[in-house]
ROGU-449545 format. One line per 10 residues: number of its first residue (from 1); their letters; for each residue x, z, y of C-alpha. Coordinates in nm, 4 decimals, padded with zeros to 6 digits. Example, Ala and Ser with C-alpha at 12.3 -4.5 7.8 and 13.67 -1.06 7.14 Angstrom:
2
1 = AS = 01.2300:00.7800:-00.4500 ~ 01.3670:00.7140:-00.1060
//
This chain:
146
1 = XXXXXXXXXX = 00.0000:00.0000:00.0000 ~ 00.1420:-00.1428:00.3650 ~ 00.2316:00.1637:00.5777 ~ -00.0090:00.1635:00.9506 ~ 00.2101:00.2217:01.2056 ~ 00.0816:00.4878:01.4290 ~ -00.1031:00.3592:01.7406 ~ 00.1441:00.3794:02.0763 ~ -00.0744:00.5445:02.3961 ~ -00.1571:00.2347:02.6201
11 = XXXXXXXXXX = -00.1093:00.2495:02.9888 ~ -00.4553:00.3233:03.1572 ~ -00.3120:00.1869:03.4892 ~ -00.2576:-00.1600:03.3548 ~ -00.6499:-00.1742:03.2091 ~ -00.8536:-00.4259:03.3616 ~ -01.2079:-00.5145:03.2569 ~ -01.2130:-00.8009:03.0508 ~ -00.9153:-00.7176:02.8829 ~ -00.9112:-00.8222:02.4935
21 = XXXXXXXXXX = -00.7226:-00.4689:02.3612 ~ -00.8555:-00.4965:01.9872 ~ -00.8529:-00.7381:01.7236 ~ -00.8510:-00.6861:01.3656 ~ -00.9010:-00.9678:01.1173 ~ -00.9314:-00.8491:00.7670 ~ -00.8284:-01.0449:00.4222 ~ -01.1983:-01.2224:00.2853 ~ -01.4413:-00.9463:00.1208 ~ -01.4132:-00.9205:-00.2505
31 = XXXXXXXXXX = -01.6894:-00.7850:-00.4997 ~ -01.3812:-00.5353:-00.6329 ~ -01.3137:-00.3945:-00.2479 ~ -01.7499:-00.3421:-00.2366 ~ -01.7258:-00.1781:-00.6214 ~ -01.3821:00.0426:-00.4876 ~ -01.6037:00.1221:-00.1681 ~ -01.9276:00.2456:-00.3331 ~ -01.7306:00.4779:-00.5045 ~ -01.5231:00.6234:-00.2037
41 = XXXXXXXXXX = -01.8339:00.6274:00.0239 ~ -02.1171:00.7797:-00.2843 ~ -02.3224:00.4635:-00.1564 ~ -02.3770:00.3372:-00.4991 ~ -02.6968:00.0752:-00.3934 ~ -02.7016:-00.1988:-00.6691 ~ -02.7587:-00.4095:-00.3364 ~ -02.3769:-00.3827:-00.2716 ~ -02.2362:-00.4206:-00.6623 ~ -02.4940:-00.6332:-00.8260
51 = XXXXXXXXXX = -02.5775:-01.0105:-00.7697 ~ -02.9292:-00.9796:-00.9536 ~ -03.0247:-00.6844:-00.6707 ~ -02.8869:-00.8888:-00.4167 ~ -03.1229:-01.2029:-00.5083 ~ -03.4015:-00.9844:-00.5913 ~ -03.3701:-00.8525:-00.1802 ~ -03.3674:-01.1922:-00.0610 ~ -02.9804:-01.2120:-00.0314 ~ -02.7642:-01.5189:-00.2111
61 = XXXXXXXXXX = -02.5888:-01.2021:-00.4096 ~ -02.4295:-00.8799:-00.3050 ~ -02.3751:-00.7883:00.0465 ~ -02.1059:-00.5617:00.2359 ~ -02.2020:-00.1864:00.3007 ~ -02.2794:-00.1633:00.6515 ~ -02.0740:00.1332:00.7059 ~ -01.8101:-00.0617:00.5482 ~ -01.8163:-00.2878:00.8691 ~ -01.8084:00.0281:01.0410
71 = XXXXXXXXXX = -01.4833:00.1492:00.8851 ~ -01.2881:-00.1857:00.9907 ~ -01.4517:-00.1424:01.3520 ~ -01.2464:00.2413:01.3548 ~ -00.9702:00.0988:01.1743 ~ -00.9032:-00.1646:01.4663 ~ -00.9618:00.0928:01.7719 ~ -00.7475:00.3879:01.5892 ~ -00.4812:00.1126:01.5166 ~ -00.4823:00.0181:01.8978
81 = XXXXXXXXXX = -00.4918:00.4165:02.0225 ~ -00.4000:00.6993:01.8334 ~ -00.6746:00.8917:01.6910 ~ -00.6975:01.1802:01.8820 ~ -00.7551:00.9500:02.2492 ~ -01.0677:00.8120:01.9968 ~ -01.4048:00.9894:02.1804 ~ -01.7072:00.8017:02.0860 ~ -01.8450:00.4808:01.8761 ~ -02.1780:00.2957:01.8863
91 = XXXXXXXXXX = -02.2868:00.0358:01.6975 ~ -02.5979:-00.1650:01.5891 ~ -02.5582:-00.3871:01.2939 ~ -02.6747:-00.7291:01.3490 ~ -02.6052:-00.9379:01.0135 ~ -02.4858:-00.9078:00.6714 ~ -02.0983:-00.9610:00.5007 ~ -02.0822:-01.1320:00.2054 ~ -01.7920:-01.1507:-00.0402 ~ -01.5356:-01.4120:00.0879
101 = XXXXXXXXXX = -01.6540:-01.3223:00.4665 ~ -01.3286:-01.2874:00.6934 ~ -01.4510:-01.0138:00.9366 ~ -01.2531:-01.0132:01.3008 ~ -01.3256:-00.7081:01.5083 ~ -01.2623:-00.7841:01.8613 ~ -01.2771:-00.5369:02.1664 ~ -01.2451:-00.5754:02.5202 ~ -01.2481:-00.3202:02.7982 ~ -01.6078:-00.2870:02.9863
111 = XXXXXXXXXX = -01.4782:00.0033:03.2446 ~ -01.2907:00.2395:03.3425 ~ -01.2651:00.5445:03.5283 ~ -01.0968:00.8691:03.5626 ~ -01.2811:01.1741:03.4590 ~ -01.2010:01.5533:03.4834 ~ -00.8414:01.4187:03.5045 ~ -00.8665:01.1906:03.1675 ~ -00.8511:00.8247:03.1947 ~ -01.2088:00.6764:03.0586
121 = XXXXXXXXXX = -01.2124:00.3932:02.8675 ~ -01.5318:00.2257:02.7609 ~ -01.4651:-00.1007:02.5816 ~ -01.7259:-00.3508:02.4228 ~ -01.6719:-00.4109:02.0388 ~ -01.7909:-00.6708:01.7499 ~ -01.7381:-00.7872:01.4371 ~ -01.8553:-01.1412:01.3642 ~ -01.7157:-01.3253:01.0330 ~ -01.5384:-01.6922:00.9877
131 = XXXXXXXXXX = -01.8605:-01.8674:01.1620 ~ -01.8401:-01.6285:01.4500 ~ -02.1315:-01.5239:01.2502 ~ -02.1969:-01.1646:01.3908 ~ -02.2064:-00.8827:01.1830 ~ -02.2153:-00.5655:01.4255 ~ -02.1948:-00.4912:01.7878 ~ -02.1567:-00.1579:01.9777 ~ -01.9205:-00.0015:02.2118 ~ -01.6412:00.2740:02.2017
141 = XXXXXX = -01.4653:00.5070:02.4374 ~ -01.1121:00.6307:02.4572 ~ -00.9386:00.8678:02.6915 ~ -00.5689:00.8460:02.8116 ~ -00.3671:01.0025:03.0862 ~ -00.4468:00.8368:03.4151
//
């Protein structure tokens, strides 16, 4: 397993709205990585493991966990900042991952602002798959020294 490197602060000076300050793009979805992810997360839904369920809910087989798309989205903000900067996530899932689906997480800075001394960051965030295709929107805040 590849080492992360720990996240180095970013400068809250240089932020500018706009800014593109996360992107993640993940090898294609396997069935083993949804099998491997039911078990870590409890989340055993045939929905996510078995093709048959997957047909039978109107789906061409099994889809991604939706809190799996939620784990890349943390993955590519605590990669960019180090964890404990990391204040808030929202996020609204708008479509589903299949196996094969490359998922890109991409974040941008929305604002900033300095608050009780701590620099705000609130950034816009999405993951959409090969297609652009997107899979889950939301936002996330950071602090940092101003």
């Amino acid at each position: 397993m590849k080492d992360i490197e720990p996240a180095i602060m970013p400068d809250f000076r240089i932020l500018s709205g706009g800014d593109e300050v996360v992107r993640l793009v993940k090898p294609p979805i396997t069935k083993l990585q949804l099998v491997r992810y039911a078990g870590a997360s409890g989340d055993f839904n045939p929905l996510h493991t078995d093709d048959e369920a997957g047909r039978e809910a109107g789906f061409q087989g099994v889809v991604a966990h939706g809190m799996l798309m939620m784990a890349f989205i943390a993955e590519a903000v605590t990669t960019w900042v180090p964890r404990q900067s990391f204040r808030r996530i929202k996020v609204r899932f708008k479509g589903v991952t299949r196996p094969g689906d490359v998922v890109t997480v991409i974040g941008r800075v929305s604002e900033k602002q300095v608050v009780e001394g701590l620099g705000l960051v609130i950034c816009s965030i999405e993951a959409v798959d090969q297609n652009r295709d997107v899979k889950a929107v939301g936002t996330f805040e950071i602090t940092l020294p101003p």
